[in-house]
C-alpha positions as CSV (number, residue, x, y, z in Angstrom):
1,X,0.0,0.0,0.0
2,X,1.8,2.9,-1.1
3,X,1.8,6.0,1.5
4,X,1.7,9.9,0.2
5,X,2.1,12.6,2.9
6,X,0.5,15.6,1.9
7,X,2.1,18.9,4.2
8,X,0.8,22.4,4.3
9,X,2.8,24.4,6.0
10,X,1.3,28.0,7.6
11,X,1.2,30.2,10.3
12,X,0.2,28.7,14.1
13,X,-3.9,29.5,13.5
14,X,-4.0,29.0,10.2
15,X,-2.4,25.1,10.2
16,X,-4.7,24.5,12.9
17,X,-7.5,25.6,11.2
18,X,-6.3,23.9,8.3
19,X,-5.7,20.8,10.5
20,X,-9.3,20.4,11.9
21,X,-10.4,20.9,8.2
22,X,-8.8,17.9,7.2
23,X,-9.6,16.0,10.2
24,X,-13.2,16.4,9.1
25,X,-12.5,16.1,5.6
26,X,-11.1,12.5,5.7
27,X,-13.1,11.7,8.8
28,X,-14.6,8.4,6.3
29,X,-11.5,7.7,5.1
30,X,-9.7,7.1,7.6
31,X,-6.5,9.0,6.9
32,X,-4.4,10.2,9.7
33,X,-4.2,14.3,10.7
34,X,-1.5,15.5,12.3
35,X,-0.5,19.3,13.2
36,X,3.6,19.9,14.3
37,X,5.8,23.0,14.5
38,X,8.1,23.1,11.5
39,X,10.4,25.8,12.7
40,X,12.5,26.8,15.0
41,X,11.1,30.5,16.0
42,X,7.7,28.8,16.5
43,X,6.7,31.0,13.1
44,X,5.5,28.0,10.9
45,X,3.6,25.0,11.4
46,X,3.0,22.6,9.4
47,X,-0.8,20.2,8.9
48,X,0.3,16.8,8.0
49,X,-2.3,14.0,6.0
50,X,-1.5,10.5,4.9
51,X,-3.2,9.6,1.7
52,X,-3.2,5.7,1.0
53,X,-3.1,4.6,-2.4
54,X,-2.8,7.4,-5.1
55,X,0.3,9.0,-6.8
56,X,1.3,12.4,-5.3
57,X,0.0,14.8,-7.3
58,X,-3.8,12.9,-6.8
59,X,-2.9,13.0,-3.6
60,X,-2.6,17.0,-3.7
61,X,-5.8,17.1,-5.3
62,X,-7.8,15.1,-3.4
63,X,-7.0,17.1,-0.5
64,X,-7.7,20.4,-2.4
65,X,-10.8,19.1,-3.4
66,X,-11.9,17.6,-0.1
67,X,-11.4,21.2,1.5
68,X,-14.3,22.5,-1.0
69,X,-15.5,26.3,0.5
70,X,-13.3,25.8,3.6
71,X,-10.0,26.2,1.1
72,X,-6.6,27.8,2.2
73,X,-4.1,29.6,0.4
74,X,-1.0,28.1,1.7
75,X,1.1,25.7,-0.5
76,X,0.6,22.0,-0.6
77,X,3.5,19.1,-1.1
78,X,3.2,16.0,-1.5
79,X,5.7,13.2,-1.6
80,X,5.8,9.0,-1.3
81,X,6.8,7.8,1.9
82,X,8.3,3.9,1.9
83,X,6.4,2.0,4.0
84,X,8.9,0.7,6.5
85,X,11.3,3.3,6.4
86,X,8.3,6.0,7.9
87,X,6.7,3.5,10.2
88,X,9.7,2.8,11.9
89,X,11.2,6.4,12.3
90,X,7.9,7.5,13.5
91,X,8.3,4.5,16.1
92,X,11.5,5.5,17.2
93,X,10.4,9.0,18.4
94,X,7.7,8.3,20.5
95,X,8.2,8.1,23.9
96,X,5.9,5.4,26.5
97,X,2.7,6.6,27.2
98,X,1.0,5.9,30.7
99,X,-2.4,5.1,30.6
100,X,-4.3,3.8,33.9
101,X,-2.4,0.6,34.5
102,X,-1.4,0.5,31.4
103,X,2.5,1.7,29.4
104,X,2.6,1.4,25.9
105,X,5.7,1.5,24.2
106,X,7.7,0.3,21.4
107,X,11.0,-2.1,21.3
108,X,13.2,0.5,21.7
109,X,11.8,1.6,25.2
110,X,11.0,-2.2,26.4
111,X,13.1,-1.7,29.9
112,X,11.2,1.3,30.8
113,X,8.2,-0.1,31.8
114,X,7.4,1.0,36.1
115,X,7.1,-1.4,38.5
116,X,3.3,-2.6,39.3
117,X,2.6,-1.7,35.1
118,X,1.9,-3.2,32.5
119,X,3.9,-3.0,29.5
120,X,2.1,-3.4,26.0
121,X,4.6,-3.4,23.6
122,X,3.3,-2.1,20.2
123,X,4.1,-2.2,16.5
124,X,2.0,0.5,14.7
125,X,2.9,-1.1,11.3
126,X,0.8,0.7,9.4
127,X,-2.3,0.5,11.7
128,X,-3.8,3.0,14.4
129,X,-3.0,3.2,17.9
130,X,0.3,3.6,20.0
131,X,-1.5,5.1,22.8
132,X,-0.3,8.4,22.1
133,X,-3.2,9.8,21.1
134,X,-6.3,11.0,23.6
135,X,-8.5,8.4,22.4
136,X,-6.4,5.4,22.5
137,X,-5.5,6.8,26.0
138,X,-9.0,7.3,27.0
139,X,-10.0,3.8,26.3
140,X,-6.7,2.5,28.4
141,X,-7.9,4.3,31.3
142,X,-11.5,3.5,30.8
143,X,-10.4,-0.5,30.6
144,X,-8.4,-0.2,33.2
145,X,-10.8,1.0,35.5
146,X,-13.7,-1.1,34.5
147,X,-11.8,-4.4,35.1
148,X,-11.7,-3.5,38.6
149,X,-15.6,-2.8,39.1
150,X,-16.9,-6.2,37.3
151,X,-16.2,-9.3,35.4
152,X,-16.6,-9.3,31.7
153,X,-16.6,-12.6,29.9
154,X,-17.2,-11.7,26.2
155,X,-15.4,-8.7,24.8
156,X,-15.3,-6.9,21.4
157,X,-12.5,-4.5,20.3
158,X,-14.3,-3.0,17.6
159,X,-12.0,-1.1,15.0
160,X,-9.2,-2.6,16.5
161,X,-6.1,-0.8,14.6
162,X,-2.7,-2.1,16.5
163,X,-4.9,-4.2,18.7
164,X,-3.5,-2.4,21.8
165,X,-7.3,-2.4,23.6
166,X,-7.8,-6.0,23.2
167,X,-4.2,-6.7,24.4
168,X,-4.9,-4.7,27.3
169,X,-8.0,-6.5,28.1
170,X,-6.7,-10.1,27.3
171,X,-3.2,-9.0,29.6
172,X,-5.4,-7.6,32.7
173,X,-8.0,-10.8,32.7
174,X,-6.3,-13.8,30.6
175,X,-10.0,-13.8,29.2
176,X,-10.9,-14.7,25.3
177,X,-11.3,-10.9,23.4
178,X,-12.4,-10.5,19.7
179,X,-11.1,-7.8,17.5
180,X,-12.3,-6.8,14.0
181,X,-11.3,-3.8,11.8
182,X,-12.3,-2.6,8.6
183,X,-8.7,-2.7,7.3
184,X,-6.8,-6.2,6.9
185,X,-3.5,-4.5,7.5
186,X,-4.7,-3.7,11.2
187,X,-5.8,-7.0,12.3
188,X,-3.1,-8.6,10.8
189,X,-1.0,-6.0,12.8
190,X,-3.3,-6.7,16.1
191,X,-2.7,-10.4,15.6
192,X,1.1,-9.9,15.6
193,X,1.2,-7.7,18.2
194,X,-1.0,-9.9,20.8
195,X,1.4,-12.7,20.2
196,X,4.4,-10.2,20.7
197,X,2.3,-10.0,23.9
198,X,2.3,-13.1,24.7
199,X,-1.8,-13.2,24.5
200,X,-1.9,-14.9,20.5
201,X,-4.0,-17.7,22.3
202,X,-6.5,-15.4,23.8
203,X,-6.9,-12.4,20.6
204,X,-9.1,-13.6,17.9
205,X,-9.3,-11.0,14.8
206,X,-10.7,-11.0,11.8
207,X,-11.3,-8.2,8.5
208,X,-15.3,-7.1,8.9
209,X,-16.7,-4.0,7.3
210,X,-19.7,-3.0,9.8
211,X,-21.6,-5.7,12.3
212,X,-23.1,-7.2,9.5
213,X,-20.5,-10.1,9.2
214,X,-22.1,-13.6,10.7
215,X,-18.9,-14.2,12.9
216,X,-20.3,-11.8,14.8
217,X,-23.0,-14.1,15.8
218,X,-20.3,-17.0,16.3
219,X,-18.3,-15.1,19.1
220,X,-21.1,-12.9,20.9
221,X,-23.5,-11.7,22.0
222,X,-20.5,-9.1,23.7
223,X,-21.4,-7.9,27.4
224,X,-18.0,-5.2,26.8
225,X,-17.5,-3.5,23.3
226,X,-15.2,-1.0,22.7
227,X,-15.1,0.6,19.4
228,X,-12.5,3.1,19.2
229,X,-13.5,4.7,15.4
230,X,-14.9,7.8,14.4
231,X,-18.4,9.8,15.0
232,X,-20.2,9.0,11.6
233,X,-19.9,5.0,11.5
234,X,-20.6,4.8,15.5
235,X,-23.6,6.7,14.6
236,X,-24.8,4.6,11.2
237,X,-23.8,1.2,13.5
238,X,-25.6,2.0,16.6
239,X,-28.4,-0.6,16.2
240,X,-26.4,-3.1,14.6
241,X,-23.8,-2.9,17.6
242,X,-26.7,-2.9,20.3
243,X,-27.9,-6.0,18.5
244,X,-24.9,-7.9,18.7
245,X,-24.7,-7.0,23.0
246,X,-26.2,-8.5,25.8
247,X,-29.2,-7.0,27.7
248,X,-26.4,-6.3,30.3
249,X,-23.8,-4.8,29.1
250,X,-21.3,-2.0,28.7
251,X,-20.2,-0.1,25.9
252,X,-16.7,2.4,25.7
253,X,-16.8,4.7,22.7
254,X,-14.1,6.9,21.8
255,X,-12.7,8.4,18.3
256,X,-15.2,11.4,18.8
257,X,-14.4,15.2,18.8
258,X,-15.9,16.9,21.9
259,X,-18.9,18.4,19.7
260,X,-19.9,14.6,18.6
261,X,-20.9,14.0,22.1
262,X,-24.7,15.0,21.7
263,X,-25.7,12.8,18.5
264,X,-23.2,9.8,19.6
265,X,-25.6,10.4,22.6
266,X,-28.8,9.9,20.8
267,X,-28.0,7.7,18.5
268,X,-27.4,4.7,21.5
269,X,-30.1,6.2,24.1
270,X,-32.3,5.2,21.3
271,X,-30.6,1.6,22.1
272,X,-31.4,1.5,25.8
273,X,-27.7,2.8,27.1
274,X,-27.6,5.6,29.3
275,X,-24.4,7.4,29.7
276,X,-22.0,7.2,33.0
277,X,-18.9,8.6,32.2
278,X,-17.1,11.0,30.3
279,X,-13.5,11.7,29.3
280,X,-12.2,14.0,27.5
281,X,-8.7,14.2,26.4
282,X,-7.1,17.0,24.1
283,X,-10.6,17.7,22.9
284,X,-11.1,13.9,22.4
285,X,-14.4,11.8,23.8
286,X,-14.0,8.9,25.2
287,X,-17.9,7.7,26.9
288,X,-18.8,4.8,28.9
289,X,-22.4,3.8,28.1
290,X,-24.4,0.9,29.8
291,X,-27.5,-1.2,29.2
292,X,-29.7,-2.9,31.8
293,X,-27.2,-1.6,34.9
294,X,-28.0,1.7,36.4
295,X,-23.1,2.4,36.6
296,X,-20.1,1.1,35.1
């Protein structure tokens, strides 16, 4: 799968406009937004996309055109990035992240997990979630609180990316977990890294677009979901992820913007959950929903 970053580099408020634009803009899609300082007097910044599978210059364009009324005038580049030489640069520089019980780190910072942690050591390949952003965060501390208030004994990681939720709930309570994405790079990359793990035996994955698929059916119904994805497909698969739950159950949704609280909100009180907690991270939502319990 061949990667094309797209950069726009601009003034501070500008590239953050620019970078909440395209956050919205490929919010289907998929494609990761990210927003750095590019120089050294703090004058420039620069909003950064990854396109998947076009040449550069359709790349360019496809941003351009995604933008529509909300265009910019700054310049736009866009150049190939090699697969493994990207992926494992961007590894390098990230430092463990703490999240409840949980540290998630890479190879390269496998002896710095504290005492009374637990490390999940994490590939990104070319999948989502390191831990470093507020929603994969969120959903760590959410897990790690909940496995102290009850006993689940079927859970779904849906959207799974790395895998790092399901690891986290297979490493806290050497229970089965199930985890499905969209993509079959991620769960390929969620399989590899819960044997890297050491919890192959207990993380199941497999490639589903939506709840649709009948494995569904073979592995639930789910009394814990998470679903770390975005507002719009939370919202279309509300009923189709209530139906696959138990009458008791508990549902942790996260990949939401602090404005796509309300709707995410409506959408699932319309599926009997009630809401009991809510996180918010570097204006990110993560929400702990439940069905048939009055807490969580």
């Amino acid at each position: 799968m061949q990667t094309v970053r797209v950069r726009i580099p601009a003034a501070e408020l500008e590239a953050k406009r620019i970078a909440d634009v395209l956050e919205r803009a490929f919010e289907d899609d998929g494609f990761p937004v990210t927003i750095f300082e590019s120089s050294a007097d703090g004058k420039t910044w620069t909003a950064e996309v990854l396109v998947f599978d076009l040449e550069p210059d359709e790349a360019a364009d496809l941003v351009r055109d995604r933008v529509g009324s909300d265009g910019f005038a700054a310049p736009v580049h866009a150049e190939i990035l090699p697969d493994q030489n990207w992926v494992a640069k961007s590894l390098e520089g990230l430092a463990p992240v703490r999240a409840g019980r949980f540290v998630v780190h890479g190879a390269h910072d496998r002896g710095k997990v504290p005492a009374g942690c637990l490390g999940l050591e994490i590939e990104a390949a070319l999948a989502f979630g390191t831990g470093h952003h507020g929603t994969t965060a969120g959903c760590l501390e959410e897990i790690s609180r909940l496995m102290t208030r009850r006993q689940f004994h079927r859970v779904l990681d849906l959207g799974t990316g790395t895998g790092v939720l399901a690891i986290a709930v297979a490493r806290l309570t050497r229970q089965f977990v199930l985890a499905t994405d969209i993509d079959p790079v991620a769960t390929q990359t969620a399989a590899e890294n819960a044997r890297l793990n050491g919890v192959g035996p207990l993380v199941s994955t497999f490639t589903a677009n939506g709840m649709d698929d009948r494995r569904f059916g073979e592995f639930g119904p789910f009394d814990l979901v998470v679903a770390n994805i975005l507002a719009r497909p939370l919202m279309k698969m509300a009923k189709s992820i209530a139906a696959q739950m138990t009458p008791v159950s508990t549902l942790v949704l996260s990949g939401l913007r602090v404005e796509d609280g309300p709707r995410i909100l409506f959408a699932y009180r319309a599926q009997g959950f009630h809401l009991v907690k809510r996180g918010e991270k570097n204006g990110w939502l993560t929400l702990t929903l439940t069905r048939g319990q009055q807490d969580a």
